[in-house]
N, C-alpha and C positions, 0 to 999 in steps of 0.2 A: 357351809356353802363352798368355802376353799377347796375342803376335801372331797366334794361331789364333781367337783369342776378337776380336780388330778385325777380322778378316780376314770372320767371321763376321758382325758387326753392320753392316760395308758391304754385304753379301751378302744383305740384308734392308732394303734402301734402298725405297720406297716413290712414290709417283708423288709429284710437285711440283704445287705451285701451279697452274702454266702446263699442264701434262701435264691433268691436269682441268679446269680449263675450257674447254681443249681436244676432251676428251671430251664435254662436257655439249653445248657447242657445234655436236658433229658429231652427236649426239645429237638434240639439236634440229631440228636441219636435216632428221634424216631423220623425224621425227615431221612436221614441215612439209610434208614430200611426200608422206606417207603419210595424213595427214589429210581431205584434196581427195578421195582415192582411195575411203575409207573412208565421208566424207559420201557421196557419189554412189553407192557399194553399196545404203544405207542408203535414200537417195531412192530408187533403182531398184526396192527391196522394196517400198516404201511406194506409189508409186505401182504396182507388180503389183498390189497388195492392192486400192490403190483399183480399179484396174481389173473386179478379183474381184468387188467389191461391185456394181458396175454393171452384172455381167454379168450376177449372181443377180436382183439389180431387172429387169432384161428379160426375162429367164425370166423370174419372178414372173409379170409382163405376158402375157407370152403365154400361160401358164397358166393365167391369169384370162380370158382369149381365147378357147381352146378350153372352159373352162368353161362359159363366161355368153356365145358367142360374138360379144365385141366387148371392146375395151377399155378402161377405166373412164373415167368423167367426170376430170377431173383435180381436179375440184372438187364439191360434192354442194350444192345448194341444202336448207333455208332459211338465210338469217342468223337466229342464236342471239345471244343475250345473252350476252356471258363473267358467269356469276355472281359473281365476284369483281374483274369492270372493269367498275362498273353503265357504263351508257350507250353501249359499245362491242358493236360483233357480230362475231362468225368463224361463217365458213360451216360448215354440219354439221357435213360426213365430209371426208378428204383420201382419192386415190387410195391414198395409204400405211398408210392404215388399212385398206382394202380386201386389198390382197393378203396381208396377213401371214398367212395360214395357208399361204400358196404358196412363203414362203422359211423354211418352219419353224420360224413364230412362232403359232403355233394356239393353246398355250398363255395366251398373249396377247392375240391376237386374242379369245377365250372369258372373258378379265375387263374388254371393251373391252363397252359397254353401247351396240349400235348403236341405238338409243330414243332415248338421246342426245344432246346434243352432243360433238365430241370436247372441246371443252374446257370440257365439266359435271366441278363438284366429283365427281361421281361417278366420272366418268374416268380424272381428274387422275392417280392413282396409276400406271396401266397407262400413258400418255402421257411420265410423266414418266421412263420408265425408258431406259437408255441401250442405242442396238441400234447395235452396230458394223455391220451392213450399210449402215447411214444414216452413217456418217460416214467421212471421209475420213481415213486417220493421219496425211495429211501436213498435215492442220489445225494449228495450234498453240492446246494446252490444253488441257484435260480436263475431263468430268465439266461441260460446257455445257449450262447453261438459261438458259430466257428469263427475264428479268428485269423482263418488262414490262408484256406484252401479254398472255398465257396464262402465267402466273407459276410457275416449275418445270417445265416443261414441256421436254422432252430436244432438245437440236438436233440438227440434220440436213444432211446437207452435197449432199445431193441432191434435186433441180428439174423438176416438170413442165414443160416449152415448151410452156407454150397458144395462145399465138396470136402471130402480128406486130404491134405497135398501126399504125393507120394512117399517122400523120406518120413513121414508117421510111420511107414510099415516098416520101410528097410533100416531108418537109424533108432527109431523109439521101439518099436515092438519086434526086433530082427526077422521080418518076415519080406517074402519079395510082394514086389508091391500087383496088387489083383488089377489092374487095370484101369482107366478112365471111369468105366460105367457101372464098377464096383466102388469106384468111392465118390461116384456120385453123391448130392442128398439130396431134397427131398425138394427146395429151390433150388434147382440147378439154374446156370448162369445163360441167359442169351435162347432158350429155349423153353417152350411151355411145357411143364412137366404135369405129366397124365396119372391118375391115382391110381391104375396099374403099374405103372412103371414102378410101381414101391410095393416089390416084392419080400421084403422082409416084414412087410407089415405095417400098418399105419400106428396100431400100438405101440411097436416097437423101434419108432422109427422119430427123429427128434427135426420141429420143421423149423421153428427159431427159439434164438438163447435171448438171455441176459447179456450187453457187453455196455454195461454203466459207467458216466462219469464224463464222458468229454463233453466240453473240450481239455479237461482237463484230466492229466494223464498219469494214473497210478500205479500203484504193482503192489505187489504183496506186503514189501514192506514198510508202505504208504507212498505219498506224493511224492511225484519226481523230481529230483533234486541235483544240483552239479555231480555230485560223486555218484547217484546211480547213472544220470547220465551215460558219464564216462565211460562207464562199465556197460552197459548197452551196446548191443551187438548188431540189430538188427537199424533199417532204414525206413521205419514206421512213423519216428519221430522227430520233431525237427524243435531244435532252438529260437524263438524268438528274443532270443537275449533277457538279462532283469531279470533269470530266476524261473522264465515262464514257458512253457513247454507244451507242443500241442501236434495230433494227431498229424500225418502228415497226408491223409481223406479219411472221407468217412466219416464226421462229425455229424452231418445233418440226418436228421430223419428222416429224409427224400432224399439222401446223397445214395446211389446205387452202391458205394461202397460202405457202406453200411452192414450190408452180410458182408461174411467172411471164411474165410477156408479155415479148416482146425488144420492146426502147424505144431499145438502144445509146447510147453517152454520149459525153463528149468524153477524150478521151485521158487528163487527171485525174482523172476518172469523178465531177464533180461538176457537170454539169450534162447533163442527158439529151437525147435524139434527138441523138445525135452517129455520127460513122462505127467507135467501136471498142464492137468485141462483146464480148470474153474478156478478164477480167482489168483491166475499169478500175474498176470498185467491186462489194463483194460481198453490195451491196440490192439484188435483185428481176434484177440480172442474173448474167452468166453469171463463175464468178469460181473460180479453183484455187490450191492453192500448189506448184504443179510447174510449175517451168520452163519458159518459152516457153508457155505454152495450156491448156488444161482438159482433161477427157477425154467422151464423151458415148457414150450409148448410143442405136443406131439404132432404127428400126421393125421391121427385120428380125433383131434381137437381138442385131448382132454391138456390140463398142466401139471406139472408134476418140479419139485421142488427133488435136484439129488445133489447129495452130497460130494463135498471138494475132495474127498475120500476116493470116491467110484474108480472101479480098477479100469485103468486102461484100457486095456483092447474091450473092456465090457462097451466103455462111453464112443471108442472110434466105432465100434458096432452100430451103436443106436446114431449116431449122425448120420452114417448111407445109407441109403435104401435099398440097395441090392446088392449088399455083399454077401449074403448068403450066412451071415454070422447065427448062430444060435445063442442070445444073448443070457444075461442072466440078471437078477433084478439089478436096477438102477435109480 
């Protein structure tokens, strides 16, 4: 009976030491692999979605095209007072206050007081509300406002192309510069622009970008920090002291400065008219957090994802609409 009873409690021997972490080990290794797998699902949905969003904003557009036949100012003149930044002004209306009854924010649009400014205390409530079509998920963070400029006011992770500024020609691509109405785009600013006027083509013709992240303000070689700071060249962005750093307009998704003129930067994205377009910093230019490039939607509605690669004078082509450029793929 002894012997049936030892016989029994070897016969219930248990893993070792070594046996398990063994297991944990090979365990690991396969969460390791499966992880990579699992992020890039994840990106891949997230960037669908963005995509989704910029599809609905171009509809919107055209919508508002066939309506009112022409496409809206990207920007609405007069300059207004923010009444709560005495001495500072933002322009009226933004393009993105215009459409919203065309991507099924009417509701919205009808507590937005076009009398107005968009950023009158009166407004502030309707402005400051958070519309996932304006924002990007592959953003990192939630529940973004501006902290500065138009105080609560909801960020937005997409961008009018108004125009080319001139030094793109003369200091980035050594050409002279073609004129006003050659580096138009496709939102030009303060006037309604007519889907002839875009003679280069609506296919080849880019109507808004990607320019992700604020209020908070990155570059290529991530978040803004005192030593890029420093080295920042441009008056786009201002110090709120504590480390913390913020657009200095154009946060909101209804702030008219939201589009932006391509200027392109230097590869750091902290000093401007340089040769990189996508992804060197994400004040006032073109800027995503998806891998390799941004995504944009055309003239002709479709979207199309190009890369941080795209040669120069190809990508200043496709932003105006009548430069007469003969482009090449993008």
């Amino acid at each position: 009976m002894k012997r049936e009873k030892a016989v029994r409690r070897v016969g219930k021997k248990g893993f070792t030491l070594i046996e398990l972490l063994v297991v944990i080990a090979i365990i690991a290794i396969l969460v390791s692999l499966l992880l990579p797998a699992v992020q890039q699902a994840r990106e891949a949905a997230r960037r669908s979605s963005c995509k989704n969003n910029m599809k609905q904003l171009a509809l919107a557009l055209h919508n508002y095209e066939s309506t009112h036949r022409s496409f809206p100012p990207s920007r609405l003149n007069p300059k207004v007072e923010i009444e709560d930044n005495p001495g500072n002004k933002s322009r009226y209306q933004s393009w993105t206050t215009l459409v919203l009854p065309f991507i099924e924010q009417g509701n919205l649009s009808a507590q937005l007081d076009f009398n107005q400014a968009w950023s009158s205390l009166a407004n502030r409530p309707a402005v400051s509300q958070q519309l996932p079509v304006y924002q990007c998920p592959s953003t990192p963070g939630s529940e973004r406002q501006d902290p500065h400029w138009v105080v609560g006011a909801a960020a937005g992770d997409y961008g009018s192309i108004n125009e080319v500024k001139s030094r793109v020609y003369t200091d980035v691509l050594g050409i002279p510069d073609p004129g006003a109405n050659a580096r138009a785009g496709a939102l030009a600013k303060y006037i309604p622009n007519r889907m002839r006027d875009i003679t280069d083509g609506t296919s080849n013709t880019f109507l808004i970008a990607e320019a992700a992240g604020q209020p908070n303000v990155f570059t290529a070689a991530g978040p803004m920090n005192p030593t890029l700071f420093a080295a920042y060249t441009d008056d786009k962005i201002v110090d709120l002291g504590g480390g913390n750093y913020a657009p200095s307009d154009g946060t909101g998704w209804a702030d008219p400065d939201c589009g932006f003129s391509i200027n392109g930067a230097t590869p750091d994205g902290l000093t401007k008219y340089g040769s990189t377009m996508i992804n060197a910093i994400n004040v006032s230019e073109v800027f995503s957090f998806h891998k390799g490039g941004a995504q944009f939607a055309l003239a002709d509605g479709s979207v199309r994802f190009v890369s941080e690669n795209v040669d120069t004078t190809v990508f200043v082509g496709a932003c105006t609409r009548a430069g007469g450029e003969i482009n090449g793929e993008f």
